[in-house]
Each structure stands twice: as C-alpha cells, then as structure tokens.
N, C-alpha and C positions, 0 to 999 in steps of 0.2 A: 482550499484555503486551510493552514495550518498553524496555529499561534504555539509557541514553544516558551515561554520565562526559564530563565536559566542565572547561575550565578559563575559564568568562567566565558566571558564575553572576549577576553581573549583568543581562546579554544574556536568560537563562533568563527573568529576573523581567520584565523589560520585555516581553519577546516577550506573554505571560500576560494582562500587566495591561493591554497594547494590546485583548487580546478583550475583557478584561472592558470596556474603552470603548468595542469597539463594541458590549455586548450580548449577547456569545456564549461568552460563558465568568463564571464567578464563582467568589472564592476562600472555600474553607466553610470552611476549617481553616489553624490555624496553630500546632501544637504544638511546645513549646519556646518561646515567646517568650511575655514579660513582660506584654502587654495582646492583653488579645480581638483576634481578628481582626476585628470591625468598626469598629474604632480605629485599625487600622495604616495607614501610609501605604507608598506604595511605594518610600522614602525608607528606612522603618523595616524592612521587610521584604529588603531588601537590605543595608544595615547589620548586621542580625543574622547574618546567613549569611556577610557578607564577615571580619566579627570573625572568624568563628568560621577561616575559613579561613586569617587570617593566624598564627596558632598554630602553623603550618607552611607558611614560607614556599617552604621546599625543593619541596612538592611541588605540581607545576604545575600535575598532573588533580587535582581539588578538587570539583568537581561534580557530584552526580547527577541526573539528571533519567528520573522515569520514567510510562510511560504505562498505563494498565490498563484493557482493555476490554470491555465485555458484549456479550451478544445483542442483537440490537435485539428482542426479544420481552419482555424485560427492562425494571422499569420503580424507579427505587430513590429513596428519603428522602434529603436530604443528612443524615441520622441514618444512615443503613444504607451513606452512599459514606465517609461518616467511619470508624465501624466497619470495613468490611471494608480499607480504606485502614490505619487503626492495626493490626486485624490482619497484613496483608503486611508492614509494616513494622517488625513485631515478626520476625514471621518469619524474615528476610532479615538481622537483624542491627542495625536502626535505631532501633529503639526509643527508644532514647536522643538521636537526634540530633534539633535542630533542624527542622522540614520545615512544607513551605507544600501544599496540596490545594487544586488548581483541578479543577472541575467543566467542561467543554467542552459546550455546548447547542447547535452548528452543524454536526454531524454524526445520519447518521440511528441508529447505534446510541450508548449510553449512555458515558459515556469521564472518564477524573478523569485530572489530570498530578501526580504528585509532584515537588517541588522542595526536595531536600535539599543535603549537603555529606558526604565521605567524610571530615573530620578532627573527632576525637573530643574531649571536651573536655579530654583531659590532652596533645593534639597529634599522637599519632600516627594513624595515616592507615590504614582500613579497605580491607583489604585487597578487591578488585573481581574480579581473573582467574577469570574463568569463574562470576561470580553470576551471570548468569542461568541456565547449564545446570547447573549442581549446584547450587544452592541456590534461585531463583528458582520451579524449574519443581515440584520439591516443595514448596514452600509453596501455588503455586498451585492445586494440585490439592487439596490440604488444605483452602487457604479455598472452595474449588469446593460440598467435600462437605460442610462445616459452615455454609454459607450459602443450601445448595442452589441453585448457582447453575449456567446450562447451559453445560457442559463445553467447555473452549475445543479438542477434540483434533483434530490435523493441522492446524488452520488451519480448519476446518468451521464453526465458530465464525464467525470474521472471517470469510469468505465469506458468509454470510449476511448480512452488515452490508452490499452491496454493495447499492444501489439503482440504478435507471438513470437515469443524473443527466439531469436535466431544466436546460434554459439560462432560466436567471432564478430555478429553483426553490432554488436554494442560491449560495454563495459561487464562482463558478466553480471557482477556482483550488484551494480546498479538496474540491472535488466532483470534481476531475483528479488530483490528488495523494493520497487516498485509494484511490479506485480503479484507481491505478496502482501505488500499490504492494501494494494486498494482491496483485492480480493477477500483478506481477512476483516476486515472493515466495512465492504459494501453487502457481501452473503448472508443470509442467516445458516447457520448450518448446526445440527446437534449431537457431531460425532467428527471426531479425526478422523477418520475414513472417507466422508462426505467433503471434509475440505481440503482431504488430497487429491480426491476424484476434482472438485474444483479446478486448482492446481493445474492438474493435467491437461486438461482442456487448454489453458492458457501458456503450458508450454515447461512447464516447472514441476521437479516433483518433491515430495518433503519425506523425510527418509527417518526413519525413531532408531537411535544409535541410545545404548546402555541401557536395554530396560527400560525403554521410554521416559529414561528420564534426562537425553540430550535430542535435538533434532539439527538436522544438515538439510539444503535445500540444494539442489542444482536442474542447473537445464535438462532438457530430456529432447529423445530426439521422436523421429517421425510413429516409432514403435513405443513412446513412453520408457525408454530404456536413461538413465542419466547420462548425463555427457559434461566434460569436462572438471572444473576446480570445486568443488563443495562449496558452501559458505555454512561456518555455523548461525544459527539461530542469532543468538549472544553480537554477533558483530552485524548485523542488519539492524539499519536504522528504525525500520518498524520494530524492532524486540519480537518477531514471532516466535517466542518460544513455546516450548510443549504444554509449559503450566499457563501461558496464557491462552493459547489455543482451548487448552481444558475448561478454562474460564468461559472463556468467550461460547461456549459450547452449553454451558449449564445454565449459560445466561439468555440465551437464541431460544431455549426449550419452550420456554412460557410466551416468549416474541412471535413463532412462528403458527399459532393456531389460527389468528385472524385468517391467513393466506392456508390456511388449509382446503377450506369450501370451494373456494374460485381457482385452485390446481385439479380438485377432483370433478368440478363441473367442465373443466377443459378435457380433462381424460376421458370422462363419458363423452363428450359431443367428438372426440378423436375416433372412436369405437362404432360411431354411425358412419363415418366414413372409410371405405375402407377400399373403395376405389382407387385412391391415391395413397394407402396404406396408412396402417395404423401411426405409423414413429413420421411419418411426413407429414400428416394433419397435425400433430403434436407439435412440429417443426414451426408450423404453421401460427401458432399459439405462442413459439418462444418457450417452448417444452421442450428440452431434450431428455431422452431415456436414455439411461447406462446402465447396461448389464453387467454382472458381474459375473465370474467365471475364475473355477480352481484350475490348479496346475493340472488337473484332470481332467479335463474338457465339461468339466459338470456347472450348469447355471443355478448358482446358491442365492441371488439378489440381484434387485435391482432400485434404483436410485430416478428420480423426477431431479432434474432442472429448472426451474422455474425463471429465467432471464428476466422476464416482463417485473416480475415481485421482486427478485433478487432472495431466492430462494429455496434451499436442497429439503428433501424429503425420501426420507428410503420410505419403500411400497408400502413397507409393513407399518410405518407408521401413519399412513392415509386409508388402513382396514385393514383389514386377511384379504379382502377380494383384489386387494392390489399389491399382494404380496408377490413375488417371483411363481412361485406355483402355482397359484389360480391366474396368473395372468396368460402365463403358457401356455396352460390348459383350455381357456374359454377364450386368448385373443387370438395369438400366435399361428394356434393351427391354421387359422384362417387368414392368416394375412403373413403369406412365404416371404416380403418385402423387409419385411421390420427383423427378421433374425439374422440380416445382413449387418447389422449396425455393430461398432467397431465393441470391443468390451473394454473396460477397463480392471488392467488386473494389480490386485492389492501387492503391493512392495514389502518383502520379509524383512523385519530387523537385522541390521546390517552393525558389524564390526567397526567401531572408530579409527583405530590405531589402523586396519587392514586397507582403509581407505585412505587417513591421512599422514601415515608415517612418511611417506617420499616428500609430503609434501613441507611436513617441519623445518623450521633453521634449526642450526645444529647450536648457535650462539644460544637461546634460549625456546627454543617449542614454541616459538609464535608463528602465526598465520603468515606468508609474504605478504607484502602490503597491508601490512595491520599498521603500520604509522600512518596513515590515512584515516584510522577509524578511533584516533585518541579524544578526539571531540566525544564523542559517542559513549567512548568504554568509559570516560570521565563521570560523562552523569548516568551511566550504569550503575557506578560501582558505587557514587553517590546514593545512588535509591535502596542500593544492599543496605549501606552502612546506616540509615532509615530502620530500615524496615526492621 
C-alpha cells in the first residue's frame, strides 16, 4: 500500500490511461461520476476530478493517488478489486469522494491504483497528515481479515512479489523499478556496496556513472554482467538515487544493531554443523554469504544476508572474528563445500555518454520513452524547485 497527495491530478490520469493503451492496465471503476465507466472519456474523467478541485482553489495538494497490493499467490475478480478498493475507501475517509480504479496487469503480483481528490464537495479539504500510519494501516489490516486476504506484515508480503526479472520477459524499466524499490525500502543495509550486492541477487545491477554523483540501473544476466537499456536513477518511480541511497545508508547504521545478536548466534550454531557444510546450514537460517573477490582472484570480504531480518551486514562489522580473514582461516579450511559459492564481484565506475550516447534522440538528449515518465519528472522537478 502506497498513498501519494500530489497537486497535477491531470498528469495522474494520463500517466494510467497511457497503460491502459499499451495493454497493461484497465480502468474497472469509476465511482462518483455521472456515466459508467465504459462510457468515459479521458477528457471526462479528468474534468470531473479537476471541477471538483477547483472548489478550492487555495489549496495546492488536491490529489490522491493511491497504490494497493497483493500477493502474487493471489488471484482477484475485478468484482472482488472493486469491493475491496470501495472498502478501503470507505475506510480511510473517501467514500464520498469522487475516485477512478485502475487495475495494473504488467506486474508479477496483483496491484489496483486509486485516483481520487482531497477537496469535498462543500470545498473544504480532507485533511492527509499521517493517513497512511494512523488511519491507512488500520483499515488495511481490517480489509486483510474480512477478505482473507495474505497479510502484508513487514514488507513480507511485497518481497514475495519480487521475481527475477528476466530481459525481454517484462517491461524492462518496470521490471527495475519495482525491484528496486521494494528492495531499497525493505533491507536495512549501511553501505552502496551492500545494496548492489542486494540487487544482484534479484537480478539488477546499479552502476555510479560521474564520480558517484549519477547512478544507472539495468538488468544483469546469469554472470551479473548488465544487459540491455540502462534507466537512470532520476526516471524510476522509486527516485533511487545515489544521494538517496546515501541517506537511506546513514540512516540503516543505528536501525540495524538490534539484528546484529540473532545474525551472529545463527553464524555460530552454522559452524557446529559442518556436516552439511558451513554456507548450507546458514542457507538453512535464511543466511546467505557473499564473498567477495578482486579482479585478482584474491578474497578481500565478505557480506551476511540476513532474509529472515531483512538485513546485510559485511563480517567486519559483526567482529574481526567474522571478518573475511579469520573466517578463512578458522572456518573454510574445514569445510571445502562453502568456497564453492558463487562471488559477487564489485562493478567499476563506468562512463555515461560511453553508455548512453546511441541511445540519445538527436531532437533533444532525452531518454526514448521518456514521454511516459512526465507524471513523474513533474513532481521531481516540483521537489527541486522546494528544496
């Protein structure tokens, strides 16, 4: 679940009605307005929502736009995404407004967007601060247990929906930007390096172009090598950019000690077993280890996974004794099973223009299919001109 206030509820409706041309989205519901929704134009459908907004002109955020997501084990009616969509919306305080339900079919788990307006229709303006954690998160757990529907908690949920995107098998750009931000969202991790290793696991790798001060993502193949069209940072819905990676990094530091004790009591009870090798009892726990390895065949580090926590940890910050050298040294030798395990090896700063010159229009240096993503660069450029 995702709540968005925005003030170009326009921009919302086009973004939408683009999927639905290419196929990958359709609008089941449009509650509040005067004619069926297989009647409506996207003329009419914007109209209604902008009326309603101008009733208040004072206020600028006027837009909601929200996301609601299943399991992918999960399989629904647009009867039962309608329902439980009216339910939340009752919920949450909406009932009454206006709102458009789009169904999303280019993702591998189940997903609907709501597209409403905060201004009521006598004009005053529905108050947002903090809907989604007081009031959002109770409702959701509500329509969870009267729908029986599988529980979205911690993020367990949306991990689940993580596939290993395959190049050609979906939308690239959609197939990067999902999986990067549940990832940057659900991990704690305290270093760029830990949440490329991340990354790679699930199929994507993130590439520092200029000095680390632009980043590119793309798919990667069976060797972690990239493959295919880059996406910058800047045009993914999520904003994983480098300065927020950076953040999100400095802010994980102090989050992740509680889970330090209960990763290193897994790694000791890993080390009594050794019968079934060290890195498979680990496996065993929802521990994966990653080595690391220079272009010299030389082992400089190694990295804890913690699945179970949702949680990275290089050795050296769970002791010295779990650092890459002393674990060599006192586990390794003993256990020939565990230095089969695949490495992950760190990605050199790479050239922008060497990458994406071919890729340029020659009419202006935009991205192809960047008129898809004007919703987006909208309230990007919005939060510049903020900040």
């Amino acid at each position: 679940m995702r709540i968005v206030t925005g003030k170009n509820v326009k921009g919302v409706i086009h973004y939408h009605e683009s999927k639905i041309s290419s196929g990958s989205a359709v609008c089941i519901e449009a509650s509040g307005f005067l004619r069926d929704v297989a009647l409506l134009t996207t003329e009419d459908k914007i109209k209604r929502l902008e009326n309603r907004n101008l009733l208040n002109r004072r206020a600028k955020t006027n837009t909601m736009h929200i996301s609601l997501n299943f399991d992918p084990s999960e399989s629904f009616t647009d009867h039962q995404l309608v329902s439980i969509s009216k339910e939340y919306m009752k919920g949450i305080g909406f009932e009454e407004q206006p709102y458009l339900l789009y169904k999303h079919i280019d993702a591998a788990h189940p997903h609907v967007h709501l597209v409403s307006t905060i201004i009521k229709a006598d004009g005053t303006r529905i108050a947002t601060h903090q809907l989604a954690k007081k009031i959002s998160e109770p409702v959701r757990k509500d329509i969870e247990r009267k729908f029986h529907l599988v529980a979205a908690s911690h993020g367990k949920r949306q991990l689940k929906g993580i596939l290993m995107p395959g190049y050609g098998a979906s939308p690239t750009k959609h197939m990067i930007d999902e999986t990067v931000g549940i990832i940057m969202n659900t991990y704690l991790y305290n270093s760029f390096n830990s949440f490329q290793i991340l990354l790679k696991i699930y199929g994507v790798v993130a590439m520092p172009v200029h000095q680390n001060l632009g980043l590119l993502y793309s798919l990667c193949d069976s060797d972690g090598k990239p493959r295919g069209v880059p996406i910058k940072a800047s045009a993914l819905k999520c904003h994983a950019t480098f300065k927020k990676i950076r953040q999100l990094c400095n802010r994980n530091i102090s989050k992740q000690d509680v889970y330090k004790s209960n990763l290193i009591n897994k790694i000791e009870a890993a080390r009594l077993h050794f019968k079934q090798g060290w890195a498979k009892s680990l496996e065993d726990s929802k521990v994966l280890v990653v080595w690391h390895k220079s272009s010299e065949g030389q082992i400089y580090g190694v990295s804890f996974i913690d699945h179970e926590q949702r949680v990275v940890f290089k050795g050296s910050d769970l002791g010295k004794m779990y650092s890459a050298s002393s674990l060599l040294n006192k586990v390794i030798k003993d256990d020939k099973e565990t230095i089969q395990i695949d490495f992950v090896k760190p990605l050199k700063v790479i050239d922008l223009h060497q990458i994406l010159g071919p890729l340029l229009r020659s009419e202006g240096g935009q991205y192809a299919g960047e008129d898809q993503l004007q919703y987006f660069r909208h309230r990007q450029k919005k939060k510049k001109k903020k900040s």
